[in-house]
C-alpha positions in Angstrom: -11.3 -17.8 -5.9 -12.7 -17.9 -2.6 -13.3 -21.3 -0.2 -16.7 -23.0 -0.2 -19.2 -20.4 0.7 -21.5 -20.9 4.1 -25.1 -22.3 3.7 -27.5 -20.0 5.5 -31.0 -19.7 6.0 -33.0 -17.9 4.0 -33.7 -14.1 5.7 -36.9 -12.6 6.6 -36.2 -8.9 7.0 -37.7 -7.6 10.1 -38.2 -3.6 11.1 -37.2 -4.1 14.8 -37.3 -0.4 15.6 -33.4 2.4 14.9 -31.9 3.2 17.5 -28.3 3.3 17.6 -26.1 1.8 20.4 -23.2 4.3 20.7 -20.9 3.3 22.6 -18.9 6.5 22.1 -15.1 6.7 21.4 -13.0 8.2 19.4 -15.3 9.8 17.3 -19.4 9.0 16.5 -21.6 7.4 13.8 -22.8 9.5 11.3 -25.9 8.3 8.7 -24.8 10.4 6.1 -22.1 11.1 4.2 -20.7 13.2 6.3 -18.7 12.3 9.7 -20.6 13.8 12.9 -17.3 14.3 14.4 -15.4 18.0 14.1 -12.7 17.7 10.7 -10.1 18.2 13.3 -9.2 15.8 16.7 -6.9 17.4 19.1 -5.3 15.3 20.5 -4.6 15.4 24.6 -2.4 13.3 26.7 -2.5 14.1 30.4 0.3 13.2 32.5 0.4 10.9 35.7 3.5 9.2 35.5 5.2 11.4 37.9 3.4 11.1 41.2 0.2 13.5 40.4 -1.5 10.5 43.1 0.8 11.7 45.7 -1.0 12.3 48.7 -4.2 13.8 48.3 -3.7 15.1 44.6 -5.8 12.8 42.2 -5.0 15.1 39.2 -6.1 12.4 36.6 -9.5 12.7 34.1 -10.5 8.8 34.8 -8.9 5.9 36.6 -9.2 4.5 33.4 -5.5 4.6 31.7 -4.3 5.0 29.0 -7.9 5.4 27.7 -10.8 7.1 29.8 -13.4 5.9 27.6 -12.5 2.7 29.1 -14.5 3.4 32.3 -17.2 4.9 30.1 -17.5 5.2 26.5 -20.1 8.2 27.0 -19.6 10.3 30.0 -22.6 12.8 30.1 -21.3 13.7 34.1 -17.7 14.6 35.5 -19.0 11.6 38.2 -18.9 8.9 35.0 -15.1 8.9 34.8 -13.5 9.1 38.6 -10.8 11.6 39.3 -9.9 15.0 40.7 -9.6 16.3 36.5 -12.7 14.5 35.0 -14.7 17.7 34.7 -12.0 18.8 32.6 -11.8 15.3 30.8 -15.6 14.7 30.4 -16.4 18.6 29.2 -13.5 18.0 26.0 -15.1 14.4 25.8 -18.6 16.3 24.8 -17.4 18.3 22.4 -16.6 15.5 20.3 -13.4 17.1 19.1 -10.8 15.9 21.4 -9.2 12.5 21.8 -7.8 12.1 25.6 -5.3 9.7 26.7 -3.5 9.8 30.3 0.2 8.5 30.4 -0.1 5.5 33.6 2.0 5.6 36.2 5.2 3.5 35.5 5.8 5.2 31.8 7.8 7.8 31.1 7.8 10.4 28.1 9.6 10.1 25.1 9.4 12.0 21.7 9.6 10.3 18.0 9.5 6.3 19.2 7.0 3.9 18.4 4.7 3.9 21.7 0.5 4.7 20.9 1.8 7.1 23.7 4.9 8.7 22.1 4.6 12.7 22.4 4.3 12.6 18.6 1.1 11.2 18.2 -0.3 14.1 20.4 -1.0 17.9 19.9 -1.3 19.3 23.3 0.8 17.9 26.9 -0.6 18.7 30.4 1.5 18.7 33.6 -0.9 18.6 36.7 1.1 19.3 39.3 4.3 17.2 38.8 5.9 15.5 41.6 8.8 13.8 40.8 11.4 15.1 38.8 11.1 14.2 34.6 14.8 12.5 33.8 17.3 14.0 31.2 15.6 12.1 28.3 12.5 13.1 29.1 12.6 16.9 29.2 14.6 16.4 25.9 11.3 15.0 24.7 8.9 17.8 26.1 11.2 20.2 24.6 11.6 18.7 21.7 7.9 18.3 21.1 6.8 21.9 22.1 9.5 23.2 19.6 8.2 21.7 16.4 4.6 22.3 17.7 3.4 20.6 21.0 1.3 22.7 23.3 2.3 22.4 26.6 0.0 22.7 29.5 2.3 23.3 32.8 0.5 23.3 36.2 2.2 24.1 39.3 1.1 24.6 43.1 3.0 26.5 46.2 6.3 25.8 47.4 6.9 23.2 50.2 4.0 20.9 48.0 5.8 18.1 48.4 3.2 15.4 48.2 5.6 12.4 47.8 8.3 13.5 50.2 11.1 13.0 48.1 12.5 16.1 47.9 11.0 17.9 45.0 7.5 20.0 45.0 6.0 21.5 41.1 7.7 24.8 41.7 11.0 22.8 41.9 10.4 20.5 39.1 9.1 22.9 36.3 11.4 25.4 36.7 14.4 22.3 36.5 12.7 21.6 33.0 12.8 25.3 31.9 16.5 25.3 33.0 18.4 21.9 33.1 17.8 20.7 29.6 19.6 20.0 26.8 17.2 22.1 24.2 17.2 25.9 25.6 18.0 26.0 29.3 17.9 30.0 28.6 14.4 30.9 30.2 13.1 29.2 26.8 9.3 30.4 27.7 10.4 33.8 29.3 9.1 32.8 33.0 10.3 31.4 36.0 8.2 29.7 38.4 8.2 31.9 42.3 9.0 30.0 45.4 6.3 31.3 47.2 3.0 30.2 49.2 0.3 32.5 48.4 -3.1 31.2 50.6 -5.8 32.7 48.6 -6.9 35.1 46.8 -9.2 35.5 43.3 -6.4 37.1 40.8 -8.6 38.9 37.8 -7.8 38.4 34.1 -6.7 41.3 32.2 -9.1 43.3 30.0 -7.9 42.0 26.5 -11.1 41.1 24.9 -9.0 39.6 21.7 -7.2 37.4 23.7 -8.5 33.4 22.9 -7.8 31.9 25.7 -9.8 35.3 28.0 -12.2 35.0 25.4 -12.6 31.3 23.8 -15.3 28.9 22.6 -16.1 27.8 26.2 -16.7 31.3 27.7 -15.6 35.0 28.9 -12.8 34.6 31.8 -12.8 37.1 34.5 -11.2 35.5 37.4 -9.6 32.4 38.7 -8.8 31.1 42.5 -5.9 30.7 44.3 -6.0 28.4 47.5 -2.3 28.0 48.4 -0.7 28.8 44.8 2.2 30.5 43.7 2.7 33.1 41.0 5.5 33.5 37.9 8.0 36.2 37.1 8.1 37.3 33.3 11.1 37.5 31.4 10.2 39.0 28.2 13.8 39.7 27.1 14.1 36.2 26.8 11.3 35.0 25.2 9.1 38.4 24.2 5.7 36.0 23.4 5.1 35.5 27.0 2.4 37.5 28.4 0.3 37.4 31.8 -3.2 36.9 31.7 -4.2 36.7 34.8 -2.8 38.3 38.1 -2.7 38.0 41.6 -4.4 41.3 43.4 -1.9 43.8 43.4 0.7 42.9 40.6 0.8 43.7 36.9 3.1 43.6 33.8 6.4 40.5 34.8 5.5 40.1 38.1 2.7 38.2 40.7 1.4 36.5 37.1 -0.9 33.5 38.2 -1.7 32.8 34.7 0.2 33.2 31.4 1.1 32.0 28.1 4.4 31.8 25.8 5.7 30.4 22.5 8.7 28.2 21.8 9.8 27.4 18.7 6.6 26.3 16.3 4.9 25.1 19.7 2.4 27.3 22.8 3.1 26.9 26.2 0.5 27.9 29.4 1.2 28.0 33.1 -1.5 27.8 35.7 0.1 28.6 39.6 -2.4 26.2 41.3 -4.2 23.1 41.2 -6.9 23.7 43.1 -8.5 25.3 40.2 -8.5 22.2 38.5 -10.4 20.2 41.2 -13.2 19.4 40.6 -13.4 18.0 44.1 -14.3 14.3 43.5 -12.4 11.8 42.5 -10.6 8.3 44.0 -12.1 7.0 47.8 -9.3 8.8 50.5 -8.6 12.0 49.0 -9.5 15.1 50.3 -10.3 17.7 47.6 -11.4 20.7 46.9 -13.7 22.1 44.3 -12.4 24.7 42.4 -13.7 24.1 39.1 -16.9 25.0 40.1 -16.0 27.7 42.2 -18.6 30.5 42.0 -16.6 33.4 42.2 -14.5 32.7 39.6 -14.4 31.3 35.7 -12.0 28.4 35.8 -13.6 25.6 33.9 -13.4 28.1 30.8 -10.0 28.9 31.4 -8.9 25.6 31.8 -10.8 24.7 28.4 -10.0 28.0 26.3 -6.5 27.5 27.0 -6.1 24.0 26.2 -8.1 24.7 22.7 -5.3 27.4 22.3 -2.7 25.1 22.9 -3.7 22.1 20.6 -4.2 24.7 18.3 -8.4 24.5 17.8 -9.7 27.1 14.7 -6.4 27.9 13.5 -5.3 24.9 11.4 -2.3 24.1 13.0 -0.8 20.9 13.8 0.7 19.9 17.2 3.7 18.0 17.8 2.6 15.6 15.8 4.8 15.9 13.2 4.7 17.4 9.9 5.0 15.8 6.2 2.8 16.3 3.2 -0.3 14.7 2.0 -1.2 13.2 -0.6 -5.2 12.8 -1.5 -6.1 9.3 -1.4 -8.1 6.1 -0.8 -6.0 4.0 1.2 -7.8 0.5 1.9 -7.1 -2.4 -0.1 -9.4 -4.6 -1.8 -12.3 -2.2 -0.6 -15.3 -3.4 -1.9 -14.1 -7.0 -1.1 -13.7 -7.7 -5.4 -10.4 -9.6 -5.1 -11.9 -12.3 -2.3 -9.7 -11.9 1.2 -6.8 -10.1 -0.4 -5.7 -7.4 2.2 -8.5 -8.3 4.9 -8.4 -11.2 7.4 -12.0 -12.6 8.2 -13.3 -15.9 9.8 -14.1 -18.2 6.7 -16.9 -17.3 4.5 -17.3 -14.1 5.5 -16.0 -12.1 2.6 -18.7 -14.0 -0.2 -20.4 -13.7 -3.4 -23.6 -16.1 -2.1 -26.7 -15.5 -2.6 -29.4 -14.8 0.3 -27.8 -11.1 0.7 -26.7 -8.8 -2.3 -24.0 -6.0 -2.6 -23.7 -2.7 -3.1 -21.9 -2.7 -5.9 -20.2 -5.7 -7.8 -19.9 -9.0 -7.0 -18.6 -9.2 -3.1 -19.2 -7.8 0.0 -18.7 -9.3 3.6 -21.7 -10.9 5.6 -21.1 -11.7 9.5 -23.6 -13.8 11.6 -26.9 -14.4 10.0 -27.1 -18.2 10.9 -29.3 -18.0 14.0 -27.0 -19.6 16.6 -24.1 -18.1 18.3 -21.4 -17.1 16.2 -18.6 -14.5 16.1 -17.7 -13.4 12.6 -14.9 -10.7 12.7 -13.3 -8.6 9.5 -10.1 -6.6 9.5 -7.7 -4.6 7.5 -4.2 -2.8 9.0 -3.8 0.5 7.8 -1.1 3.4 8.1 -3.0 6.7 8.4 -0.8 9.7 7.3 0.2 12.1 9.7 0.7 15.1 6.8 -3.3 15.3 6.0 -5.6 16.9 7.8 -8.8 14.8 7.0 -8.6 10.7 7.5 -12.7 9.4 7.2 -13.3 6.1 7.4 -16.8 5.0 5.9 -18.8 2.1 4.6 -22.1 0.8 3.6 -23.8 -1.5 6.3 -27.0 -3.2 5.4 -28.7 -5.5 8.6 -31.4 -7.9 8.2 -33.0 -9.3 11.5 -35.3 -12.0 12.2 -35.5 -11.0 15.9 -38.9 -9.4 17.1 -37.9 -7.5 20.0 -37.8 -3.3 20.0 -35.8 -3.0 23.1 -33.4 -5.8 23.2 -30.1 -5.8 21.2 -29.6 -9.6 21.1 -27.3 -9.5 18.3 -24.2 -6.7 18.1 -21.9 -6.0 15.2 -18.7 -3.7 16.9 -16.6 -1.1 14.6 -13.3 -0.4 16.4 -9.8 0.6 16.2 -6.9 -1.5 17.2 -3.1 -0.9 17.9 -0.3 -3.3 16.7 -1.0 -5.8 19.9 -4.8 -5.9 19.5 -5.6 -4.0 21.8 -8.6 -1.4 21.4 -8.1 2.1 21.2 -11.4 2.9 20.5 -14.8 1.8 19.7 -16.2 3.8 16.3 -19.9 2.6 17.2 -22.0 -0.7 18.1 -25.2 -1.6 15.8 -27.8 -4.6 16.6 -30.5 -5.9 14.9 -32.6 -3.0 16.7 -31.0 -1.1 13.5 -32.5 -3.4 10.8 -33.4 -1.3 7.7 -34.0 -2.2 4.1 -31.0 -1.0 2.1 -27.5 0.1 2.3 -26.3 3.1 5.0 -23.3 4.8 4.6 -21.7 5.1 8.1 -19.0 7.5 8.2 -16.1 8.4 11.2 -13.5 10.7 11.7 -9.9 9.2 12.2 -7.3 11.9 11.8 -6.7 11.1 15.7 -5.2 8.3 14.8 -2.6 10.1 12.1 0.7 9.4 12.0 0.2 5.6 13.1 -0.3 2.3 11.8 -4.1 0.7 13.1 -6.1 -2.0 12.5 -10.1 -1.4 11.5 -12.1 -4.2 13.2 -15.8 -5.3 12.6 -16.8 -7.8 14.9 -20.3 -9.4 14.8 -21.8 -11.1 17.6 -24.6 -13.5 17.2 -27.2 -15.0 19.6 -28.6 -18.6 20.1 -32.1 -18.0 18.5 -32.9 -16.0 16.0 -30.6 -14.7 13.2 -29.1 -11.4 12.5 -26.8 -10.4 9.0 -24.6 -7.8 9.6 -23.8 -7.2 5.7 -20.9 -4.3 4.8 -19.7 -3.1 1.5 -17.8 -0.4 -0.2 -15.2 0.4 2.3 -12.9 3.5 2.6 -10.7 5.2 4.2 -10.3 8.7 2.1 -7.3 11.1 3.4 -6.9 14.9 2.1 
């Protein structure tokens, strides 16, 4: 049985206009039954724990870290998250089928551990321009990961690119991981990295129009820039899946490839020979950059987003590094249309209720936060494992919201749907309704969480509450199907 149940006012419903507050995330609100979001998340972690700061570089999608969306939830511009990258970060953002994370300064990378950052939880690695040389455990780990099905993203720049001064430039420390690991230190993705200095040039793509990364989702590639680059040397009798797409003026077939692609084990592998291509030309106060993204004589932007579609493995079903397992169909929430009181949720008192003043959806229960008219905070959680073998994870729900505010513009009153790790912390911010969403009768709200497979997280609702007038946030008929 549940505790004494909260006296509250009686409601007076009031149409205060719809408009949803998005605060973007993860994935968006749907009204329907459907989520808005794309089946499939690919999922993105962008290095810059090995000095990709150094100097001038500011290879990075948002100072933001782990999570971009912390600087904003919603980036319409490449100026709403700050960095040299956020072009790239804020153009996959848009899509709405990508979930981006950037590994901080201070971490390292490991494969199969526990971390929210672990190279498991990801489909697709990118190496802008390392500068400091990954440690024995580490290139274990990218290894590891490309072989049972990471993409890996490596990005280098000219010889002598030094930006830390100690010791090591990209050229240096890419080819060490190809060759000085304890995986396949054979040429593994048929290349090697050339020490060289090339000072510009616009190598052309070659004409293979069945080629996904040439030819993608985000456009036709022609050409790409070179501003003090280097090139790779093909070695297809190591590895015969590497092939050169695009070429620095003069050179064809192994050798002067700026651009090329490879396959190791279950996992894809792509090598860019600049970073200048990548710069979008803005990013932190001090740096002097360079905009190549936007280059006019050449198509990087779409190169840069074709291939990493490629290598997280976008319209062909595949999984990424990830990690494999089977699936079995289910509804995994417990207690999920509140029948059995608090069992499996933990909610302030007298949230989870069978009073009267609001009804359910179905049964008995359902969960009411706010609707006293002073300032309260009612919150409503549940911990859940998401599989990592299925390839759909939708969270859904029926939210009801009664309002006595008047106001069409002003969201006085909040209710917060988000996803937690182990510590508390947010990882991501589902959607935010107010009372400016009042509306007779249940909605079904519906989001996409397969991003999150593979790891345990916590579902949060939390309803904020002003000093004046009241707002009930009421949700019912909970889910989280897998398939």
């Amino acid at each position: 049985m549940l505790g004494s149940r909260r006296s509250r006012r009686r409601l007076t419903t009031a149409l205060a206009g719809f408009g949803l507050l998005l605060t973007g995330a993860a994935v968006q609100v749907g009204t329907g039954a459907a989520p808005a979001r794309a089946a499939t998340t690919h999922r993105i972690l962008f290095d810059n724990a090995h000095a990709e700061t150094a100097g001038n570089a500011d290879w990075i999608i948002s100072t933001s870290q782990p999570d971009p969306l912390g600087q904003d939830s919603s980036p319409s511009a490449e100026t709403d998250w700050t960095g040299a990258l956020s072009s790239w970060g804020v153009a996959l953002q848009k899509t709405g089928g990508y979930s981006l994370k950037t590994l901080p300064s201070g971490s390292s990378l490991g494969y199969g551990g526990s971390s929210s950052l672990d190279l498991s939880n990801f489909d697709t690695l990118v190496l802008p321009e390392p500068n400091t040389k990954f440690s024995t455990a580490e290139k274990t780990a990218i290894m590891n990961f490309v072989k049972n099905g990471g993409g890996l993203f490596m990005i280098s720049d000219h010889t002598g690119a030094d930006r830390n001064n100690d010791g090591y430039d990209a050229v240096e420390i890419l080819n060490d991981l190809m060759t000085n690991n304890s995986v396949d230190s054979t040429d593994p993705f048929g290349f090697s990295i050339d020490s060289l200095d090339v000072s510009s040039g616009y190598p052309a793509a070659i004409g293979d129009s069945t080629d996904p990364v040439l030819h993608g989702s985000f456009g036709t590639v022609t050409k790409s820039l070179i501003a003090d680059g280097t090139t790779a040397t093909l070695k297809p009798a190591d590895n015969s899946s590497v092939k050169g797409l695009v070429y620095r003026s003069g050179y064809s077939g192994n050798t002067g490839a700026f651009f090329l692609t490879s396959t190791f084990g279950s996992g894809r592998v792509a090598f860019w020979g600049d970073s200048s291509p990548i710069d979008d030309g803005t990013g932190q106060s001090g740096n002097t950059l360079y905009d190549g993204w936007n280059d006019s004589g050449a198509t990087n932007a779409a190169l840069a987003l074709n291939a990493t579609a490629w290598l997280a493995g976008a319209g062909t079903g595949s999984g990424g590094g990830g990690g494999g397992g089977t699936c079995t169909a289910a509804q995994l929430l417990g207690n999920s249309g509140f029948e059995s009181g608090t069992a499996a949720w933990s909610a302030t008192s007298g949230v989870i209720t069978d009073a009267g003043g609001e009804s359910p959806r179905s049964g008995s229960y359902y969960a009411w936060l706010d609707g006293y008219g002073t300032a309260t905070t009612d919150t409503l959680s549940q911990a859940v494992t998401v599989p990592s073998g299925c390839s759909t994870a939708r969270f859904s729900f029926y939210l009801h919201i009664d309002t006595a505010e008047t106001t069409t513009s002003v969201a006085y009153d909040t209710l917060k749907v988000q996803v937690l790790n182990g510590s508390g912390t947010v990882l991501g911010t589902l959607a935010t309704y107010s009372n400016l969403d009042a509306a007779s009768g249940y909605t079904q709200r519906g989001f996409d969480l397969s991003g999150y497979a593979g790891r345990t997280v916590t579902l949060k609702f939390t309803g904020t509450e002003g000093s004046k007038y009241q707002t009930s946030f009421v949700v019912d008929d909970t889910a989280l199907d897998v398939g």
